[in-house]
N, CA and C atoms of all chains as a GROMACS GRO file, in nm:
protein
  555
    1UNK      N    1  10.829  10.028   9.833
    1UNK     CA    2  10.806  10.097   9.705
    1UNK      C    3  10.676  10.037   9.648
    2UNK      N    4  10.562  10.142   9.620
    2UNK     CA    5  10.469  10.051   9.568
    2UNK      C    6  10.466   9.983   9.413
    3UNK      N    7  10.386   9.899   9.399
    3UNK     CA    8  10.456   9.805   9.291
    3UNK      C    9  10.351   9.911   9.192
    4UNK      N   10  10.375   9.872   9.062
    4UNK     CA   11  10.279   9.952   8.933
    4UNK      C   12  10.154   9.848   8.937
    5UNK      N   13  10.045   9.890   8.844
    5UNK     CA   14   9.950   9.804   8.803
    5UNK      C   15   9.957   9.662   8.751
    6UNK      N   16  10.074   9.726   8.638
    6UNK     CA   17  10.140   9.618   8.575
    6UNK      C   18  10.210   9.474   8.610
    7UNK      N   19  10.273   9.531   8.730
    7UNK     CA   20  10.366   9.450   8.830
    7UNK      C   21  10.232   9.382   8.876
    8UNK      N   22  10.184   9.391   8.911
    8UNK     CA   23  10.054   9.358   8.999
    8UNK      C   24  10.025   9.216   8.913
    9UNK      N   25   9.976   9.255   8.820
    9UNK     CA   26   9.861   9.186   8.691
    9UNK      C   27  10.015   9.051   8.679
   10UNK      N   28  10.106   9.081   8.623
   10UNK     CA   29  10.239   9.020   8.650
   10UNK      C   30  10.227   8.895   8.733
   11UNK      N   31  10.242   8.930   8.845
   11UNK     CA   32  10.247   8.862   8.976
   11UNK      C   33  10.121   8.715   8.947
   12UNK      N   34  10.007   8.801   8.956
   12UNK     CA   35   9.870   8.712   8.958
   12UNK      C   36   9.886   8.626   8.843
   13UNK      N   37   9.957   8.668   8.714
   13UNK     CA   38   9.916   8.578   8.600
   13UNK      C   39  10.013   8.452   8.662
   14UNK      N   40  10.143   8.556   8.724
   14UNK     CA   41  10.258   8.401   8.782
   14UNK      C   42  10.178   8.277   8.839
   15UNK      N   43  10.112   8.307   8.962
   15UNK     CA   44  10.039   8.197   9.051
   15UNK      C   45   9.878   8.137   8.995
   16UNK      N   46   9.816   8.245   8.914
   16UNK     CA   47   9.723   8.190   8.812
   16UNK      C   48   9.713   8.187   8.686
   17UNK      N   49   9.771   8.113   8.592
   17UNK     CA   50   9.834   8.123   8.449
   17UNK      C   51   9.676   8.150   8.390
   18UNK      N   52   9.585   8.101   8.396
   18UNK     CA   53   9.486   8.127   8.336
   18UNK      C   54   9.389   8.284   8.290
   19UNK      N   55   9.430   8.303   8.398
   19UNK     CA   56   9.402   8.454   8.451
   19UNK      C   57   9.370   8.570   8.423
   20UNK      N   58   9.265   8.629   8.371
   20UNK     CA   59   9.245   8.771   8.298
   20UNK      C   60   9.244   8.852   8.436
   21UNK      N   61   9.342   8.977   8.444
   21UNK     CA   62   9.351   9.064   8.499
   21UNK      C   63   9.302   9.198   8.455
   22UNK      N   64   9.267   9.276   8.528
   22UNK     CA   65   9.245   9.435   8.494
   22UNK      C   66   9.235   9.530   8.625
   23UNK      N   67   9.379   9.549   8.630
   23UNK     CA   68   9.412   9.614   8.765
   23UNK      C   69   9.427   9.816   8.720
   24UNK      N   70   9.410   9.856   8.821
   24UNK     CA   71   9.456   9.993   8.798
   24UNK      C   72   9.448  10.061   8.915
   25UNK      N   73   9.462  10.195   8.922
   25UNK     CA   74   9.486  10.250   9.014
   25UNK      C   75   9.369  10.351   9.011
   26UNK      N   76   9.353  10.364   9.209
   26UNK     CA   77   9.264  10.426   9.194
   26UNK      C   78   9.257  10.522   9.270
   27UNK      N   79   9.262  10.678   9.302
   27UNK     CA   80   9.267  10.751   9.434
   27UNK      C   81   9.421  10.759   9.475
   28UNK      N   82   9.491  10.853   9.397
   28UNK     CA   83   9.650  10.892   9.439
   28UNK      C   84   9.698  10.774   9.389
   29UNK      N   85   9.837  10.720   9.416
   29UNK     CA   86   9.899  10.627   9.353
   29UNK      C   87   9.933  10.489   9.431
   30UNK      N   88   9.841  10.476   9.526
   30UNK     CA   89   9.871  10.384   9.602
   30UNK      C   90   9.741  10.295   9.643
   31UNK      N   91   9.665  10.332   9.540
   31UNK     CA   92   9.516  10.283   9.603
   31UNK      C   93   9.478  10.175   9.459
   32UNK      N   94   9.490  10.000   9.487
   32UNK     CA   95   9.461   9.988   9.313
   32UNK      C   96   9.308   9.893   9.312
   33UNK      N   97   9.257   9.925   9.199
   33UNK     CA   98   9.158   9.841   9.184
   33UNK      C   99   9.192   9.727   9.104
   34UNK      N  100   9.105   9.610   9.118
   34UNK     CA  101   9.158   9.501   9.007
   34UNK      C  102   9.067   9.395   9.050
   35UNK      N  103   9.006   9.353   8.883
   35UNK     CA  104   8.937   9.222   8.908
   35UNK      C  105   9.020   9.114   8.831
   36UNK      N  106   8.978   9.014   8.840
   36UNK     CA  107   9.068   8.848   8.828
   36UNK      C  108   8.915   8.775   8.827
   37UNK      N  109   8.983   8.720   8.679
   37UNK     CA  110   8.886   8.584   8.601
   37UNK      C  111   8.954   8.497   8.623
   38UNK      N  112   8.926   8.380   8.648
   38UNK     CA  113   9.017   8.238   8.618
   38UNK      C  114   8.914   8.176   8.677
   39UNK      N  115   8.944   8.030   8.580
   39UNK     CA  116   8.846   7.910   8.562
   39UNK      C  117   8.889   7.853   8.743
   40UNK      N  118   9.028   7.826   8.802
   40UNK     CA  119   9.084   7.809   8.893
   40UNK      C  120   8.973   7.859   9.025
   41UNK      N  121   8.927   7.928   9.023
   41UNK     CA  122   8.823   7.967   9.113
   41UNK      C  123   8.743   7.952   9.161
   42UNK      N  124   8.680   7.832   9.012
   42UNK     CA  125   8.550   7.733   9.021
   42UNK      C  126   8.520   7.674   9.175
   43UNK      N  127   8.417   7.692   9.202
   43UNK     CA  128   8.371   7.615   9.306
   43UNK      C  129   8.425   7.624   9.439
   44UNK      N  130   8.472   7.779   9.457
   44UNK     CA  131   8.590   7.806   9.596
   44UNK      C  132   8.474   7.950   9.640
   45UNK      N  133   8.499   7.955   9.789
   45UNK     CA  134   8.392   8.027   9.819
   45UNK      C  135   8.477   8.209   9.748
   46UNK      N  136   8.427   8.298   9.806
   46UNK     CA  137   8.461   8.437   9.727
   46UNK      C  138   8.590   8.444   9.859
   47UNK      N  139   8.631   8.405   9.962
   47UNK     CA  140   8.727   8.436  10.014
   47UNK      C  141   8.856   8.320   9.984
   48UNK      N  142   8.799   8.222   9.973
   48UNK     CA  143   8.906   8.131   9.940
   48UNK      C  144   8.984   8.174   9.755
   49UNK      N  145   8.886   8.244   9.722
   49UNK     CA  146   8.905   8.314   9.531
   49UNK      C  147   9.037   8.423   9.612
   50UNK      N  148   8.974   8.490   9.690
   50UNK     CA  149   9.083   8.603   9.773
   50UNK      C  150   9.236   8.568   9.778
   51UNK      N  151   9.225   8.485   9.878
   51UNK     CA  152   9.340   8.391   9.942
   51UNK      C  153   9.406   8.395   9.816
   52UNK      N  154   9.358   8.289   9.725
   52UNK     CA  155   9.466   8.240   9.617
   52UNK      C  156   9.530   8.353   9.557
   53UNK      N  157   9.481   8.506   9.509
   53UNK     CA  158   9.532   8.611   9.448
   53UNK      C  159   9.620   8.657   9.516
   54UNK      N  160   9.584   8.657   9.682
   54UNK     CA  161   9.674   8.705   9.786
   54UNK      C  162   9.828   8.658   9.782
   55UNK      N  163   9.814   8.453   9.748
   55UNK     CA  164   9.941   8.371   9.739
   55UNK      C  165  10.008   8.429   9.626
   56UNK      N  166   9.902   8.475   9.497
   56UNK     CA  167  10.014   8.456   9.379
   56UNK      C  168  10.103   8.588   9.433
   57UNK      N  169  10.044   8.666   9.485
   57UNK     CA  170  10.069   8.835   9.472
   57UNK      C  171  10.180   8.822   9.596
   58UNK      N  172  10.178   8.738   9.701
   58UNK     CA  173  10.301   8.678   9.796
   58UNK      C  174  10.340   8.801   9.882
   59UNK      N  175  10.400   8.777   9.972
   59UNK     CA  176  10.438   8.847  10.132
   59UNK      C  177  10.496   9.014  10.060
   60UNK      N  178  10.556   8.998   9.924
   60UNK     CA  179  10.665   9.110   9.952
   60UNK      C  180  10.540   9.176   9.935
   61UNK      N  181  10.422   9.199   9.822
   61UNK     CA  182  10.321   9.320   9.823
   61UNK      C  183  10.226   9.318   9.958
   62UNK      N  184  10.270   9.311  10.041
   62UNK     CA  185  10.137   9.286  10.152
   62UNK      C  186  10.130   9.429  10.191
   63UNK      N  187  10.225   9.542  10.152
   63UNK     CA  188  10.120   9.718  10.139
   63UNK      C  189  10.058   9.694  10.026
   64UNK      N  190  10.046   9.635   9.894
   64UNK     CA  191  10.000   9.706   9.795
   64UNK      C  192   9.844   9.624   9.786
   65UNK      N  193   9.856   9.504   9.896
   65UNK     CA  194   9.711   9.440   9.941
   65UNK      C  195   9.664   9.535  10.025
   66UNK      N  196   9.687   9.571  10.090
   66UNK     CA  197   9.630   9.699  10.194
   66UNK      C  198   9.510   9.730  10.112
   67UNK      N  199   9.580   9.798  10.002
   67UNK     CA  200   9.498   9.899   9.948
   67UNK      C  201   9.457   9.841   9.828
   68UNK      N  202   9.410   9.755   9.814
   68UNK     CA  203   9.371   9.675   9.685
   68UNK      C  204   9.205   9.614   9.748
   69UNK      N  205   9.150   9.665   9.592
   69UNK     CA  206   8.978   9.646   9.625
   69UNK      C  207   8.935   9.527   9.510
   70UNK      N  208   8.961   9.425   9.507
   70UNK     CA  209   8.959   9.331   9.477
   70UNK      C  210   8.820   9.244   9.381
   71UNK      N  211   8.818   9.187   9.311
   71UNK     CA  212   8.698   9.131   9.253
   71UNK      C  213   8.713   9.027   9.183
   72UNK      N  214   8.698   8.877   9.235
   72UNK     CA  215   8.684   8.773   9.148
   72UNK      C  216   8.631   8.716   9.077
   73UNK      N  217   8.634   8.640   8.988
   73UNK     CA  218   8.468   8.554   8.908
   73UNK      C  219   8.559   8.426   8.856
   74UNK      N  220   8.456   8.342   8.815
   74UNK     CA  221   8.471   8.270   8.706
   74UNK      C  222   8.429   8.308   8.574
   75UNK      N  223   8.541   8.266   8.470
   75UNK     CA  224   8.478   8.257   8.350
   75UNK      C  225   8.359   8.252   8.286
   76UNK      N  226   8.249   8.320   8.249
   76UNK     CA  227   8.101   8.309   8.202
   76UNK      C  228   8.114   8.190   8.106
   77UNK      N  229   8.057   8.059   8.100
   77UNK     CA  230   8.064   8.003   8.065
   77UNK      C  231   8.000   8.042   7.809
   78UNK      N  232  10.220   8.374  11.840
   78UNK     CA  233  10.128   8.427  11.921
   78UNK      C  234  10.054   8.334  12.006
   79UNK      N  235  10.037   8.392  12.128
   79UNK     CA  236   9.981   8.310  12.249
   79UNK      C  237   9.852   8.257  12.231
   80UNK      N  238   9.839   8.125  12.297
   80UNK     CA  239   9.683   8.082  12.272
   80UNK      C  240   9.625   8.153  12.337
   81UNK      N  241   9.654   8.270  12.395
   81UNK     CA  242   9.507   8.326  12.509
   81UNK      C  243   9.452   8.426  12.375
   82UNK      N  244   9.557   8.502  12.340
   82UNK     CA  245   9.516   8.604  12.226
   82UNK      C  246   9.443   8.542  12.126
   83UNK      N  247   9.432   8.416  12.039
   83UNK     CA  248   9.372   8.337  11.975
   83UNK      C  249   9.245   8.321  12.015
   84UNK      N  250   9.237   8.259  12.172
   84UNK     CA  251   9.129   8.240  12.262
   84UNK      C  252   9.068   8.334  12.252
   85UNK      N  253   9.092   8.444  12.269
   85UNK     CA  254   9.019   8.554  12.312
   85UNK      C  255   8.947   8.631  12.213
   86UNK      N  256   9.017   8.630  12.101
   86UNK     CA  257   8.922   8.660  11.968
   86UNK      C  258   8.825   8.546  11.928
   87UNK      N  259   8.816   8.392  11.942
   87UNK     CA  260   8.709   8.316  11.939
   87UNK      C  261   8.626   8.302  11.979
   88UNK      N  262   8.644   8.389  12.136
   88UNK     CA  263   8.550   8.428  12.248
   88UNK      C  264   8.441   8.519  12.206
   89UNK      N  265   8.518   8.618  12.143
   89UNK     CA  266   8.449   8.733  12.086
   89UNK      C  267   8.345   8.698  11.976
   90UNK      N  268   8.416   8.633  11.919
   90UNK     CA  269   8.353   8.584  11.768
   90UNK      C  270   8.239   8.478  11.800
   91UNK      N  271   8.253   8.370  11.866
   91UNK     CA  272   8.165   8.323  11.880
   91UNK      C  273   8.009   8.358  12.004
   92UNK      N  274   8.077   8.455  12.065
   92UNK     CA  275   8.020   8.503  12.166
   92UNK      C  276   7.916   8.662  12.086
   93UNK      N  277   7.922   8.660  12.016
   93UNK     CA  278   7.825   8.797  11.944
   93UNK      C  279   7.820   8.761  11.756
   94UNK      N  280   7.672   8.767  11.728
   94UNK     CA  281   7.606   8.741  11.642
   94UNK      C  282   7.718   8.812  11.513
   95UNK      N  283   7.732   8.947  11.562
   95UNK     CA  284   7.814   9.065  11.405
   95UNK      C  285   7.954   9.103  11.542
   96UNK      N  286   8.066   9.060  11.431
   96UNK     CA  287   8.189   9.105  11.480
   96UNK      C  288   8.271   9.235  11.374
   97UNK      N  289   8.291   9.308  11.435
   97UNK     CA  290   8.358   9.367  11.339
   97UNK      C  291   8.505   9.432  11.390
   98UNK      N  292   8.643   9.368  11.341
   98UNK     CA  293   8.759   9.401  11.366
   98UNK      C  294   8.792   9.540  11.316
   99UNK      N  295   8.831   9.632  11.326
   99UNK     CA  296   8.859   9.754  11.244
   99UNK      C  297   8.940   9.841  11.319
  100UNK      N  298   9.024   9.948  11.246
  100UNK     CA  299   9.061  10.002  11.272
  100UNK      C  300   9.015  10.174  11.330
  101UNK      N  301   9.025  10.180  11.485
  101UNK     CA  302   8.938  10.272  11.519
  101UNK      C  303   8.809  10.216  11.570
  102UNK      N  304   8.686  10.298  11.550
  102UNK     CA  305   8.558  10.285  11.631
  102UNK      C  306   8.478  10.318  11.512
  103UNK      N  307   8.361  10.258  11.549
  103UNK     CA  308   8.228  10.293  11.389
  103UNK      C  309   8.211  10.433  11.391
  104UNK      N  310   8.230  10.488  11.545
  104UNK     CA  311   8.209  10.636  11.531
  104UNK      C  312   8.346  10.746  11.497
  105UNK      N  313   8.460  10.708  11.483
  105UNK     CA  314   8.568  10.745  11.496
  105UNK      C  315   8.699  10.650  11.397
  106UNK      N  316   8.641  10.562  11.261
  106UNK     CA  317   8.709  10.517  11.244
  106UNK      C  318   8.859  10.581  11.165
  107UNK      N  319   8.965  10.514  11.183
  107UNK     CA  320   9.097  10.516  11.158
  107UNK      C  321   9.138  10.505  11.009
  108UNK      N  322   9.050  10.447  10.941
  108UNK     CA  323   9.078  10.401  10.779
  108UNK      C  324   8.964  10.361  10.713
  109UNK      N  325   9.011  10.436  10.592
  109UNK     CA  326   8.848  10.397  10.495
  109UNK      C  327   8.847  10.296  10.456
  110UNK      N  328   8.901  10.171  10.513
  110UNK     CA  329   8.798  10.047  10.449
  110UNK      C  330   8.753  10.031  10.586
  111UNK      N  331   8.793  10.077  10.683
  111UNK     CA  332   8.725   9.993  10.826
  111UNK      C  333   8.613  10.080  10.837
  112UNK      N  334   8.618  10.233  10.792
  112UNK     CA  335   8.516  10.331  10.779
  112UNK      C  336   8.375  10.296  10.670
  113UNK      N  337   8.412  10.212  10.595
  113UNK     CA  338   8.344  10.163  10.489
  113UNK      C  339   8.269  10.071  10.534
  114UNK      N  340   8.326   9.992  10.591
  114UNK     CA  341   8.255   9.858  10.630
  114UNK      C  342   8.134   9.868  10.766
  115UNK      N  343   8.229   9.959  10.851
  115UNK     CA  344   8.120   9.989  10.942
  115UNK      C  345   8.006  10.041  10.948
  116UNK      N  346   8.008  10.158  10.807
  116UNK     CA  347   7.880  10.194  10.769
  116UNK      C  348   7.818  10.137  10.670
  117UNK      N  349   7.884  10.001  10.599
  117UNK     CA  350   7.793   9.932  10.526
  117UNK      C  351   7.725   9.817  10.664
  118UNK      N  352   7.695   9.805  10.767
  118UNK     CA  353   7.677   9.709  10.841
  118UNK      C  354   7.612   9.835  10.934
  119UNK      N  355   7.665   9.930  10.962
  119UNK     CA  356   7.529  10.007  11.031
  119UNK      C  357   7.378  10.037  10.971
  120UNK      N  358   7.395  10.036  10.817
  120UNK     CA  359   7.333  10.090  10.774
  120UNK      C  360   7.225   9.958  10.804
  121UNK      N  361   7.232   9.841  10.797
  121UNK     CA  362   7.126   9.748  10.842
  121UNK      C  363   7.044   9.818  10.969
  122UNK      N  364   7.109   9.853  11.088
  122UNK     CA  365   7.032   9.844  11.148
  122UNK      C  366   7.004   9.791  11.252
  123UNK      N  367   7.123   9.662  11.247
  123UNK     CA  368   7.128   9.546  11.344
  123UNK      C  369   7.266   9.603  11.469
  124UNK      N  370   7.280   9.558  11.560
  124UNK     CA  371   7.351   9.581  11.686
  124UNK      C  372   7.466   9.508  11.608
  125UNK      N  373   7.615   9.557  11.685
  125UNK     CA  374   7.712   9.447  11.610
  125UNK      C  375   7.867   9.537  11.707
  126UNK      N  376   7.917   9.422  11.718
  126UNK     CA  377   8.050   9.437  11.864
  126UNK      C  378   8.194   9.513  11.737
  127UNK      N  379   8.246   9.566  11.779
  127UNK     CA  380   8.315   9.646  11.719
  127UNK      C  381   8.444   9.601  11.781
  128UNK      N  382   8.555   9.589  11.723
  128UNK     CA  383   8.691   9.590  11.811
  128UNK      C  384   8.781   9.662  11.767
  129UNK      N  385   8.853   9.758  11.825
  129UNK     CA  386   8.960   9.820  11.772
  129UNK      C  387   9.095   9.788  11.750
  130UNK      N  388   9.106   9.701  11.670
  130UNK     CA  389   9.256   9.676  11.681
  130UNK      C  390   9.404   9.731  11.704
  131UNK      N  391   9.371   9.901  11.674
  131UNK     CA  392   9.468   9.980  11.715
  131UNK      C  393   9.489   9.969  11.851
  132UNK      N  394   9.398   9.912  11.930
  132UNK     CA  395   9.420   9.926  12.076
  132UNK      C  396   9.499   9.813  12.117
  133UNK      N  397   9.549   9.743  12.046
  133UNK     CA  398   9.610   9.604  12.100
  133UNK      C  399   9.727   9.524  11.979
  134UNK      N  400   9.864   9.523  11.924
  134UNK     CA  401   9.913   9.495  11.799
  134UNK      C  402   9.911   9.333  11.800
  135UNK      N  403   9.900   9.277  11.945
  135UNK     CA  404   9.885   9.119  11.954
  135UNK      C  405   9.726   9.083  11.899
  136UNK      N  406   9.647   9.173  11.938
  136UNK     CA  407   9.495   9.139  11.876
  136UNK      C  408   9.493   9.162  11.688
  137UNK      N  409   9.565   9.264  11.629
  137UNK     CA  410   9.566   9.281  11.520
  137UNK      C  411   9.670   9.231  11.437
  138UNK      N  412   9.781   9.178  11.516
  138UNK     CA  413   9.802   9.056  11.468
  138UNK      C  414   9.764   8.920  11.442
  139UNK      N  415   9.692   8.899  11.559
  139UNK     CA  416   9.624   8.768  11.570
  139UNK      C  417   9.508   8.752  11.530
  140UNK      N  418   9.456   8.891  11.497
  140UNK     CA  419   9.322   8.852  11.414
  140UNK      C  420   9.377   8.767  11.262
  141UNK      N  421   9.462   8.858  11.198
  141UNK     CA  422   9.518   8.785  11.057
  141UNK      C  423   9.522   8.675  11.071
  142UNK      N  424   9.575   8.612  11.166
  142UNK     CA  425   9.637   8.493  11.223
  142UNK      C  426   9.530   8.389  11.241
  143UNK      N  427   9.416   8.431  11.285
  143UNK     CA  428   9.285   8.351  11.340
  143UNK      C  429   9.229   8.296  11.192
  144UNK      N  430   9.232   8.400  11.090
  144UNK     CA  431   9.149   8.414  10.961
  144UNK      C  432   9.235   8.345  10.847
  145UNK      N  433   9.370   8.361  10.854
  145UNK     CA  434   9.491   8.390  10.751
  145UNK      C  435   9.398   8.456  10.656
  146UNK      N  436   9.384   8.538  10.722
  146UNK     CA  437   9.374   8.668  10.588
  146UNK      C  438   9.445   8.807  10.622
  147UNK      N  439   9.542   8.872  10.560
  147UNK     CA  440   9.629   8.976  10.527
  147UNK      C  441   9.559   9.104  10.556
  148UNK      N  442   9.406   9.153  10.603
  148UNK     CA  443   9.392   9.301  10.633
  148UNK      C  444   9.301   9.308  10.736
  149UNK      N  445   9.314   9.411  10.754
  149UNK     CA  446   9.190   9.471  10.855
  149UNK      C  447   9.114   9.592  10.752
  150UNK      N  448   8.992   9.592  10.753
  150UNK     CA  449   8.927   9.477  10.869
  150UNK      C  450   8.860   9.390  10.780
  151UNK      N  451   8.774   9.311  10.941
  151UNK     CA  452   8.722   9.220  10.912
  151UNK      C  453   8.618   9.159  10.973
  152UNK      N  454   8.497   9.112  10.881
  152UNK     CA  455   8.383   9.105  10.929
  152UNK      C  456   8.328   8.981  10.993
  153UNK      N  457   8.266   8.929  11.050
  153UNK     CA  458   8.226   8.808  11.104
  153UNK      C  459   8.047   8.806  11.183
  154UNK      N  460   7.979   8.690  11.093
  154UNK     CA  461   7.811   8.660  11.136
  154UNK      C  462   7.831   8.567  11.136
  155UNK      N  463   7.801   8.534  11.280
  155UNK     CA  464   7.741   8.393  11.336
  155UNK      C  465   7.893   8.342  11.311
  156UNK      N  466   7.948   8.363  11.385
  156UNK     CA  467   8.140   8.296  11.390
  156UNK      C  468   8.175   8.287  11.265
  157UNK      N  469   8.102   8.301  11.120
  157UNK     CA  470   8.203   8.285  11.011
  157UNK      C  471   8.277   8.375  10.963
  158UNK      N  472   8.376   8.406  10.922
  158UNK     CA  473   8.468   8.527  10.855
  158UNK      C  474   8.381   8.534  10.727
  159UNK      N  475   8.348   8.644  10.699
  159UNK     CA  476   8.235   8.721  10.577
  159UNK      C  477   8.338   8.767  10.500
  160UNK      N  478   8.425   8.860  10.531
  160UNK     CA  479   8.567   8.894  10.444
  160UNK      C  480   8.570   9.044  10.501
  161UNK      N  481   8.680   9.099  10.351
  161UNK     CA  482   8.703   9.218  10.442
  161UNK      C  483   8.650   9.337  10.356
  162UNK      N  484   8.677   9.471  10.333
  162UNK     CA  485   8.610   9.558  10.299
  162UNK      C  486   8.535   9.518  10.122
  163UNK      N  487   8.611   9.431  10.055
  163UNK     CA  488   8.590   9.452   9.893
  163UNK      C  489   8.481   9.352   9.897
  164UNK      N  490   8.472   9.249   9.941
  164UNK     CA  491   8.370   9.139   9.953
  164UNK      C  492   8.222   9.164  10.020
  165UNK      N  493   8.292   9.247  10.168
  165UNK     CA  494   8.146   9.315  10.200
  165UNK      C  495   8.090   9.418  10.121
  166UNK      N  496   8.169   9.471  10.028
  166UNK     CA  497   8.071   9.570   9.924
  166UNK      C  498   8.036   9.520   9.860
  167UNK      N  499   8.078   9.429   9.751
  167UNK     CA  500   8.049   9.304   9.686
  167UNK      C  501   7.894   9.244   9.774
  168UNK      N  502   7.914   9.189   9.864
  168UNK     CA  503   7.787   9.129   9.945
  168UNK      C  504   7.670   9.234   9.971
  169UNK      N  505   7.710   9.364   9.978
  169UNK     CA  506   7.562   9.481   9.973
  169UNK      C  507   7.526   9.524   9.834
  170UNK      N  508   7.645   9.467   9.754
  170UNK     CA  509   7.546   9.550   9.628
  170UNK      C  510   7.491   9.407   9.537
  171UNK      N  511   7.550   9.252   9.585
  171UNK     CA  512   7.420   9.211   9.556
  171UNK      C  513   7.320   9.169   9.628
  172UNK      N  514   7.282   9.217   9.754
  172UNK     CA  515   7.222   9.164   9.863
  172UNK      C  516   7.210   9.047   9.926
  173UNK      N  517   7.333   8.998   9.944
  173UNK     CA  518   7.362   8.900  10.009
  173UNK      C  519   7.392   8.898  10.159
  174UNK      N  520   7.436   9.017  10.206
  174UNK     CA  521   7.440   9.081  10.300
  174UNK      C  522   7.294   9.093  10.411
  175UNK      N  523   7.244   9.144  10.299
  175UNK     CA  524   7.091   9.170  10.346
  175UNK      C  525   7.039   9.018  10.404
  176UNK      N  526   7.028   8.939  10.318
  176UNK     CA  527   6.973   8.815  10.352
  176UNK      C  528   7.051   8.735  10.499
  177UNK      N  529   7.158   8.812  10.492
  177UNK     CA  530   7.294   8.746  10.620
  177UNK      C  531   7.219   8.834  10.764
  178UNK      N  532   7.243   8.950  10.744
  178UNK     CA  533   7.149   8.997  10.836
  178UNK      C  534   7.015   9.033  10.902
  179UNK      N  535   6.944   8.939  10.781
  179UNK     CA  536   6.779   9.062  10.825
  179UNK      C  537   6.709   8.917  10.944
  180UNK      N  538   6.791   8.844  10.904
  180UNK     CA  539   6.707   8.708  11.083
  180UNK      C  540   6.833   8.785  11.182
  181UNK      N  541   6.928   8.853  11.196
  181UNK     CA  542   6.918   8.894  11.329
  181UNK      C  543   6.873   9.051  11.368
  182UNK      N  544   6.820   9.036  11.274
  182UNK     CA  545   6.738   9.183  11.287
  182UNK      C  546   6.624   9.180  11.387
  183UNK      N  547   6.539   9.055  11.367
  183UNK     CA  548   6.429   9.015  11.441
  183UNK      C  549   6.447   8.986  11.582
  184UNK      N  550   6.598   8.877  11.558
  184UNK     CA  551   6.665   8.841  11.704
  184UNK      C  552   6.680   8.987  11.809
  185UNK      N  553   6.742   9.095  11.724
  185UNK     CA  554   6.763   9.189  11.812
  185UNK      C  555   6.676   9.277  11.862
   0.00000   0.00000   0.00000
């Protein structure tokens, strides 16, 4: 069952408390976009930033990673 | 998963400058991020080994497995994992990409 946006943003704030999310959907209901701020990110290359969203977001969504177009940063100081 | 299947994707990877795991063929691909990626990496210009993972579920398993990363596909210059479709767009639209490929442009 795919999870909502909401569920999504949910998940990520679980494994990164810091975390500004802004997920949504994009292209039918199974396709989501979403970028992720957190200070946590600092100094990690752009795939290791990946990885960690991947952990918070954990095995059960691994369709709703499929289709997830992803975008990390740090905080602008 | 077997060390040969492991082996055999390191072979690949380290054995060709641009790897690209995907689903399907650059000319025929299977899914729009593997469709995406292949034509953000053709569009360079540069030569680059293609693998189809549909053709093998131990290879497209074990690619995840090689990377621990969760999709296909997935890109690789000069043996490092580059990432997978959102990062390589990310990497062409700020030309970082460009700078990754334009010395084996010359090579080729």
């Amino acid at each position: 069952m795919t999870p909502t946006p909401e569920e999504i943003a949910v998940m990520v704030r679980q494994g990164l408390p810091d975390a500004v999310v802004d997920v949504r959907l994009y292209s039918g209901d199974d396709h989501f976009e979403m970028e992720v701020v957190s200070a946590a990110f600092a100094g990690k290359s752009r795939i290791a930033q990946h990885k960690m969203v991947y952990a918070a977001l954990g095995d059960h969504m691994r369709e709703a990673i499929h289709a997830l177009a992803l975008k990390t940063s740090v905080p602008k100081e | 998963m077997s060390e040969t299947v492991l082996e055999q994707i390191d072979q690949v990877i380290k054995g060709n400058d641009i790897v690209l795991f995907m689903k399907g063929t650059p000319d025929f691909p299977q899914c729009g991020f593997s469709q995406r990626v292949g034509s953000i990496v053709s569009s360079y210009g540069v030569p680059f080994a293609a693998v189809n993972v549909l053709l093998s579920e131990e290879i497209r398993q074990g690619i995840k497995d090689y990377s621990d990363w969760p999709t296909i596909p997935q890109l690789y210059i000069k043996g490092e994992f580059i990432g997978g479709c959102d990062i390589v767009s990310e990497m062409q639209e700020n030309g970082e990409l460009a700078e990754l490929l334009a010395p084996l442009k010359k090579e080729a």
